[in-house]
Backbone as JSON, one array per atom type, in Angstrom:
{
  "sequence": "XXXXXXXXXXXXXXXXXXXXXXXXXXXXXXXXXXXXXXXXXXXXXXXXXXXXXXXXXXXXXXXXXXXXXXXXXXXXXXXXXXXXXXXXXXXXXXXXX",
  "N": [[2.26, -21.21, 43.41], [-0.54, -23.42, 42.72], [-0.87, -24.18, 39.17], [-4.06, -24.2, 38.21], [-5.13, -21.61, 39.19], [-4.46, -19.87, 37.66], [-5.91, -20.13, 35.53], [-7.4, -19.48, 32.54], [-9.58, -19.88, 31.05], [-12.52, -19.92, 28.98], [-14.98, -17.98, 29.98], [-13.47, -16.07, 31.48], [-11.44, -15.37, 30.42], [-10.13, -12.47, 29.3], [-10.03, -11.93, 26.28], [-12.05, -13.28, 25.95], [-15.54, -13.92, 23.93], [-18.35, -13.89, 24.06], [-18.89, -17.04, 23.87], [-16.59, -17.42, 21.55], [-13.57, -17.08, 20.78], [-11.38, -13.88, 20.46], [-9.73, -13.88, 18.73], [-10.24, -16.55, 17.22], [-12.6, -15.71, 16.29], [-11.83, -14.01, 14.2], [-9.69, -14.7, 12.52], [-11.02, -16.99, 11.64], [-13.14, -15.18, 9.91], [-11.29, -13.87, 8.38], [-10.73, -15.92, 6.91], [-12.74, -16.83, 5.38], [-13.72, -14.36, 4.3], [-11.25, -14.41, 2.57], [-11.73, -16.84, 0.94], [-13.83, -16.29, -0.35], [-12.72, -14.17, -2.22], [-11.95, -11.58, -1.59], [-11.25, -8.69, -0.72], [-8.73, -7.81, 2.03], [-7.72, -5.41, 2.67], [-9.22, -3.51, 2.09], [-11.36, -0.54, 2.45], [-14.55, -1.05, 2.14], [-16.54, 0.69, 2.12], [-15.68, 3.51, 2.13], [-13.37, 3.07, 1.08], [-10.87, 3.11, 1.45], [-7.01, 2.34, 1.64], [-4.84, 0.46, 2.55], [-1.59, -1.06, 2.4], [-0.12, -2.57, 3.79], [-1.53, -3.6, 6.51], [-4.39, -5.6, 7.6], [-7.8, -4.59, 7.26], [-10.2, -3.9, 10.18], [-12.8, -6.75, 10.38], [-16.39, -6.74, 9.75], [-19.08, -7.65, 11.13], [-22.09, -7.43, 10.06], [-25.35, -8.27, 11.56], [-24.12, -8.12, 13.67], [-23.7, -10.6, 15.48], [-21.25, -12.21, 16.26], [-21.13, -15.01, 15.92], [-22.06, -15.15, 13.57], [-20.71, -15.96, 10.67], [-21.17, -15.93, 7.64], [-20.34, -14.83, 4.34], [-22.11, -13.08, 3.47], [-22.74, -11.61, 5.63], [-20.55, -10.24, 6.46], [-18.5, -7.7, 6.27], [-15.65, -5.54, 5.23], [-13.84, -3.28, 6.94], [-13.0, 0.09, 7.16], [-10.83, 1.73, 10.44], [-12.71, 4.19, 10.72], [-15.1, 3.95, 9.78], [-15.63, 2.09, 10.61], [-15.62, 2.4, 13.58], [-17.48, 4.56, 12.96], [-20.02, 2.98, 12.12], [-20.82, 1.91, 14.58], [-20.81, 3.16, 16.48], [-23.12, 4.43, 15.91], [-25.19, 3.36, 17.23], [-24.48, 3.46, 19.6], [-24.83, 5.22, 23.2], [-25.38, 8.45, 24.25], [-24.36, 11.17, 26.9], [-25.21, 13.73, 28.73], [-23.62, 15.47, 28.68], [-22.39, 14.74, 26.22], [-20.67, 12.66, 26.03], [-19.48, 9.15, 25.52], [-21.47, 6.59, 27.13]],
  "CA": [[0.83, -21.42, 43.4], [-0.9, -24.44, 41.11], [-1.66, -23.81, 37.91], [-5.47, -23.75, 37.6], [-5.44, -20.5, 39.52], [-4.02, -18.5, 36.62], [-6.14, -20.74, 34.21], [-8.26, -18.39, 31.93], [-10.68, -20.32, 29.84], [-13.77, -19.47, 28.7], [-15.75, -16.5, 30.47], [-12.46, -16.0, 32.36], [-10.37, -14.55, 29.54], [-10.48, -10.7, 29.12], [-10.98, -11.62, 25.07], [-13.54, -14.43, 25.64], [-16.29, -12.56, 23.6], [-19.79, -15.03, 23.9], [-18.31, -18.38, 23.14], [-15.61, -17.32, 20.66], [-12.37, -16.19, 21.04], [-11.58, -12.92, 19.65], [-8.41, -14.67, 17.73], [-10.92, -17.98, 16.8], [-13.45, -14.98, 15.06], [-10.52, -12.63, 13.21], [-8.89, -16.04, 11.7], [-12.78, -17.61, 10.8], [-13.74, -13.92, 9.31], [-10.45, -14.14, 7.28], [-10.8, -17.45, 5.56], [-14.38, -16.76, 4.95], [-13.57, -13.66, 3.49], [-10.01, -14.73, 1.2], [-12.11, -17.97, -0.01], [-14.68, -15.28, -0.75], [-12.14, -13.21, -2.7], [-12.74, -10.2, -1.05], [-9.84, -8.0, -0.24], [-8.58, -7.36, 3.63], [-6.55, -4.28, 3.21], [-9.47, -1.9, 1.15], [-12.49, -0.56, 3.44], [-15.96, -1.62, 1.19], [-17.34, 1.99, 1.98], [-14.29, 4.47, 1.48], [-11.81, 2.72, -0.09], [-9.8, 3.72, 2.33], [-6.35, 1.21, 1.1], [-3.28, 0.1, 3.66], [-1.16, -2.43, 2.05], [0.68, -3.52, 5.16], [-2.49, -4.29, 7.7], [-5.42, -6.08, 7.31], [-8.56, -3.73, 8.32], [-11.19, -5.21, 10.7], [-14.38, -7.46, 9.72], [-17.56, -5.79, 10.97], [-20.46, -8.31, 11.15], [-23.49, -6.64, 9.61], [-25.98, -8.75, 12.02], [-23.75, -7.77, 15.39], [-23.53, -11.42, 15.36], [-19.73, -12.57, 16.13], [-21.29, -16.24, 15.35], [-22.6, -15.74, 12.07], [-19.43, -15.57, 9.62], [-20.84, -16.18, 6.26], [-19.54, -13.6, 3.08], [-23.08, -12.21, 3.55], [-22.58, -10.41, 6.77], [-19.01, -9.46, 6.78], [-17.64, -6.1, 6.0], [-14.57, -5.1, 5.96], [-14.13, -1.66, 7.61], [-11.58, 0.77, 7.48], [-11.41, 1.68, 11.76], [-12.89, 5.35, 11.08], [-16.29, 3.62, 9.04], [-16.25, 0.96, 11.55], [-16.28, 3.65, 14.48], [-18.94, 5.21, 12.68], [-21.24, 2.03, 12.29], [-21.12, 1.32, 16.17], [-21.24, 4.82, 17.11], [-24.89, 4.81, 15.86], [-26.03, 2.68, 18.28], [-23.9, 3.88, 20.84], [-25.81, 6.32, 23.68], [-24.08, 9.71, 25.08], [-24.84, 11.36, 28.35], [-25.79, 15.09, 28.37], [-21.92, 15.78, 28.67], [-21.56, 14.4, 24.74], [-19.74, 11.38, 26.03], [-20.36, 7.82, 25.3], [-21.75, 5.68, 28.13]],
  "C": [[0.48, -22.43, 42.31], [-1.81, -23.5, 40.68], [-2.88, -23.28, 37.63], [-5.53, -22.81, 38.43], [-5.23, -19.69, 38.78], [-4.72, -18.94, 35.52], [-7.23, -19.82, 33.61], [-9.18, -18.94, 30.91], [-11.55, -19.46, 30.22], [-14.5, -17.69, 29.34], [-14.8, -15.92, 31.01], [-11.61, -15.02, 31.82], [-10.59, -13.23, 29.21], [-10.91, -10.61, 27.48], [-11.59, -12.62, 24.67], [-14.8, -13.35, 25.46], [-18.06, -13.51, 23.1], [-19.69, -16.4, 23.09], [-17.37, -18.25, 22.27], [-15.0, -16.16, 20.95], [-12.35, -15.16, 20.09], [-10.55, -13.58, 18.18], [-9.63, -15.99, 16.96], [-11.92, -16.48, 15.53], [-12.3, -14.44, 13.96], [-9.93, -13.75, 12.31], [-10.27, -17.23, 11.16], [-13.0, -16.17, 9.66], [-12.86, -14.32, 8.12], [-10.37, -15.35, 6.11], [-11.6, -17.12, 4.87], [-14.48, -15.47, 3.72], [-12.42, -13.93, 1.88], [-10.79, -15.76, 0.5], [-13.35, -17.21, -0.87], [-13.72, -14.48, -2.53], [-12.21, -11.77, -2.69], [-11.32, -9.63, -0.58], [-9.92, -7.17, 1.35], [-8.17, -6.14, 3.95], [-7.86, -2.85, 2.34], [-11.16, -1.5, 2.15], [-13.5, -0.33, 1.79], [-16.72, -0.49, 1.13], [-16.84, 3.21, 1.13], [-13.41, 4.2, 0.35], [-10.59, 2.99, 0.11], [-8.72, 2.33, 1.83], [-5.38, 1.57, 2.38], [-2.93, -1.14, 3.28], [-1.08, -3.69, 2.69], [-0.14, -3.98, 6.53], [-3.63, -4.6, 7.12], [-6.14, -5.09, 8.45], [-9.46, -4.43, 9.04], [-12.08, -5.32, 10.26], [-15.23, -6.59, 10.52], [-18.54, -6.86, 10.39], [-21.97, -7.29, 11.15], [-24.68, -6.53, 10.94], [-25.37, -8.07, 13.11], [-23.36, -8.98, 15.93], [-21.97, -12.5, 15.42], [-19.72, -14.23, 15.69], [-21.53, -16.59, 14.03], [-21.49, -15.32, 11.63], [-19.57, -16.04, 8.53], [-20.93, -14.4, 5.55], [-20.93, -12.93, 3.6], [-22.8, -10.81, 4.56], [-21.58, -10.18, 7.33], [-19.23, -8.39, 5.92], [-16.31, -6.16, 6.47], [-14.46, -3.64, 5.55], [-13.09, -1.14, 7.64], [-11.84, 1.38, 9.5], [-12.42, 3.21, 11.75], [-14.83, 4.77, 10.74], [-16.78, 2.68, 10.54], [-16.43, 1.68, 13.04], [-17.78, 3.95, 14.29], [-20.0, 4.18, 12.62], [-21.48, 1.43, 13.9], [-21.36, 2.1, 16.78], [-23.0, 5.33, 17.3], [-25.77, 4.02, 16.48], [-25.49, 3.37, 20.28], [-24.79, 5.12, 21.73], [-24.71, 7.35, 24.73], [-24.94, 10.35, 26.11], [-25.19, 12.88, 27.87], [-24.53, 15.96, 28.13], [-21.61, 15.71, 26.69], [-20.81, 13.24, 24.74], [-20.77, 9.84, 25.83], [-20.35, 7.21, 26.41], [-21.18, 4.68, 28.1]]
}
């Protein structure tokens, strides 16, 4: 089969996430944050520490475009659960929609 049938740009890609790749944000966040001097491995709430992984950014705004120091966080995953959770809406079951 040719090529451009398997081609996955843009809206196409399972982690095309509103104009930016999920890899293009996670490697912007990171600069933004190390030129910052902000440390990747300690969550900003807890203090939760893991040497060996970097935890994820959480954009304050919701905003995966805006990436200045202002509105990053970095989240340990249980904090960063919990800050998305509170928007999140559950059914009468208890589950999330």
């Amino acid at each position: 089969m040719p090529r451009h049938q398997y081609h996955q740009d843009g809206a196409k890609n399972s982690m095309w996430k509103g104009g930016l790749s999920r890899s293009t944000i996670e490697r912007t966040t990171r600069k933004v944050l190390k030129e910052a001097g902000r440390d990747l491995n300690t969550c900003e709430r807890c203090q939760f520490n893991t040497p060996f992984q970097e935890l994820p950014r959480h954009h304050k705004d919701r905003d995966r475009g805006n990436n200045t120091v202002e509105n990053l966080e970095v989240l340990c995953w249980g904090c960063h659960n919990a800050e998305h959770n509170k928007t999140r809406i559950r059914n009468v079951l208890g589950q999330f929609e």
